[in-house]
PLY file of the C-alpha trace (Angstrom):
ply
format ascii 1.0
element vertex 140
property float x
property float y
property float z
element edge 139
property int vertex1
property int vertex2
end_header
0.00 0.00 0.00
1.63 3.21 -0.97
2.37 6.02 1.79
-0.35 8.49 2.44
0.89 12.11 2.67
-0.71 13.95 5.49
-0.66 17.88 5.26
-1.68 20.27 7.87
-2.95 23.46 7.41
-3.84 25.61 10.36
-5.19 29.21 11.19
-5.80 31.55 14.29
-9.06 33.16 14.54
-9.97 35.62 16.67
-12.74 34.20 18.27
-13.93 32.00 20.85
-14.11 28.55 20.59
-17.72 28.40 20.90
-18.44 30.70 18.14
-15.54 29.15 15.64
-17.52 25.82 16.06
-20.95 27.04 15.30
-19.50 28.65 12.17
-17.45 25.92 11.27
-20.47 23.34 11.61
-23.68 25.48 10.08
-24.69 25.30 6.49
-25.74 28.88 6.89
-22.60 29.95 7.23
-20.57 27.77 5.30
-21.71 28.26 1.82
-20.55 31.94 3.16
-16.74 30.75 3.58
-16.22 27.85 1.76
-14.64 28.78 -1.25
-10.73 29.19 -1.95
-11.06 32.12 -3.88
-13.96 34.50 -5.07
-14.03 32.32 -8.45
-15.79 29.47 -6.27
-18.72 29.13 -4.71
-20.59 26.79 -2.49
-23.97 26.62 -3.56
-25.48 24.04 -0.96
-24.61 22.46 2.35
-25.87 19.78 4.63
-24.31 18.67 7.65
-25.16 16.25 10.53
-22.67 16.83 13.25
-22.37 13.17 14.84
-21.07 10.17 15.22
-21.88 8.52 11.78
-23.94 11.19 10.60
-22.93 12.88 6.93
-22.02 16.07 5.52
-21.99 17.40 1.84
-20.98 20.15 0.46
-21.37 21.59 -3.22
-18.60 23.36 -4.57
-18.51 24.73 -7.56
-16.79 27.03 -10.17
-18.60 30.25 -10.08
-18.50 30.51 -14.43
-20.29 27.17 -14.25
-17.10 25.21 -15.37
-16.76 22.67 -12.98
-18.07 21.10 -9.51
-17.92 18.94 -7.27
-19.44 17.38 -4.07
-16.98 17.38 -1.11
-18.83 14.82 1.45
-17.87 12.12 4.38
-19.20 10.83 7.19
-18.01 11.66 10.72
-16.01 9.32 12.54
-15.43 11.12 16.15
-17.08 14.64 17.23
-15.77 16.23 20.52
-17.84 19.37 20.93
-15.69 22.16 20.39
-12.51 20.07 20.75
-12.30 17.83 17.40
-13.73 16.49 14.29
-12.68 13.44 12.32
-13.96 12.18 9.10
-14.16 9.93 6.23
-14.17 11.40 2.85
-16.29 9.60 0.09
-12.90 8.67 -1.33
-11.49 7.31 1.75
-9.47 9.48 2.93
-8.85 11.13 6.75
-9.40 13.86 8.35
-9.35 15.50 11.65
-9.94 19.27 13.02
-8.74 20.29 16.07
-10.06 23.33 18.03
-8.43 24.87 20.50
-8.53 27.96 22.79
-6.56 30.32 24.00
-6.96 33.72 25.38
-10.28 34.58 23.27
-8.89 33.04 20.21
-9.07 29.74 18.28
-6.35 28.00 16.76
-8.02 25.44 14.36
-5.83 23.04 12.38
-7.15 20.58 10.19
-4.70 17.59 9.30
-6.01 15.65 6.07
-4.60 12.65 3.50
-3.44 13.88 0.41
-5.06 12.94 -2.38
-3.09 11.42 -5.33
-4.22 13.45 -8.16
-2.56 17.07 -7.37
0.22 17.90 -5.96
0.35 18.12 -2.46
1.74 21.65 -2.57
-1.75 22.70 -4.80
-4.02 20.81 -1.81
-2.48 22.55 1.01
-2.92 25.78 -0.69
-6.07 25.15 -1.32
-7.13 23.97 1.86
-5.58 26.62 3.05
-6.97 29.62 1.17
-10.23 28.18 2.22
-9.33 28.51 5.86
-8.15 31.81 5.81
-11.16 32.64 4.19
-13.09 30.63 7.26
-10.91 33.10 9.66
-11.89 35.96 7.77
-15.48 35.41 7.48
-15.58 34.76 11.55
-13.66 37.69 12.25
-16.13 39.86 10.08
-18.90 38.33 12.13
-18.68 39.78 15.51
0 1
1 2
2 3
3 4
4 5
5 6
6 7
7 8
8 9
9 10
10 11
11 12
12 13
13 14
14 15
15 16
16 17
17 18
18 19
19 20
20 21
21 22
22 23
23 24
24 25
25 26
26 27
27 28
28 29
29 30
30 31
31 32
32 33
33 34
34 35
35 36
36 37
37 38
38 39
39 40
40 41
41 42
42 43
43 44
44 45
45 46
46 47
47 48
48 49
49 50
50 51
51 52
52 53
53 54
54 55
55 56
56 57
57 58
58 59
59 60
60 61
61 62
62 63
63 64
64 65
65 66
66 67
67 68
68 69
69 70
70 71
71 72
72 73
73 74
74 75
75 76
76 77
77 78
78 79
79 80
80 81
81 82
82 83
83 84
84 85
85 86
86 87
87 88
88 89
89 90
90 91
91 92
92 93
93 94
94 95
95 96
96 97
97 98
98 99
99 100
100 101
101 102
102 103
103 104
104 105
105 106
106 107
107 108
108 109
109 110
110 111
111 112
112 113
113 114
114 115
115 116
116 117
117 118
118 119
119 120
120 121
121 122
122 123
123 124
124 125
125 126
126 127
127 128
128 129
129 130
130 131
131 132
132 133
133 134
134 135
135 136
136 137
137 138
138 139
């Protein structure tokens, strides 16, 4: 079996913990953040935070030219603490939350996937999490 690449991306918000999770975790607010850049959208979200529930998430380029569901099913959910998935493909993931002094440090550590680069997925995942902080931030 050939060696999964993990890549961490990571991002402080200024925020409390409490708040970063709701954000995080409503469809509300993330078709408002999810996107890596303003040429991307997310049209539609679902999400049931537990233990075996499932989330999906549309993304899509704004122009029409491409899209893609981005879904999995939750393996572990420690309110405000962690989240670990399953993507449809297989792969890992797992968010950790933690506070500090008002803010939230979230880092999210995920498996590569084998078509791009692994340079190209942490910069995309995280433009999209800088774009998570910034959204929060804005929110106050």
């Amino acid at each position: 079996m050939a060696q999964v690449t993990r890549i961490t991306v990571e991002a402080t918000i200024n925020a409390p913990v409490a708040k970063v999770w709701n954000i995080w975790n409503t469809p509300s607010d993330i078709i408002q953040w999810n996107s890596p850049d303003p040429s991307w959208h997310t049209p539609s979200s679902e999400n049931d935070l537990r233990i075996g529930g499932k989330f999906k998430n549309r993304m899509e380029a704004k122009d029409g030219s491409f899209g893609f569901d981005f879904a999995g099913v939750y393996d572990q959910v420690e309110l405000h603490k962690e989240i670990t998935y399953t993507m449809g493909d297989g792969r890992k993931a797992t968010t950790l939350f933690t506070e500090q002094d008002g803010k939230t440090k979230v880092e999210t550590i995920f498996d590569a996937e084998t078509e791009n680069e692994p340079e190209m997925q942490k910069q995309g995942w995280q433009a999209i999490l800088d774009n998570f902080a910034k959204y929060t931030e804005s929110n106050n």
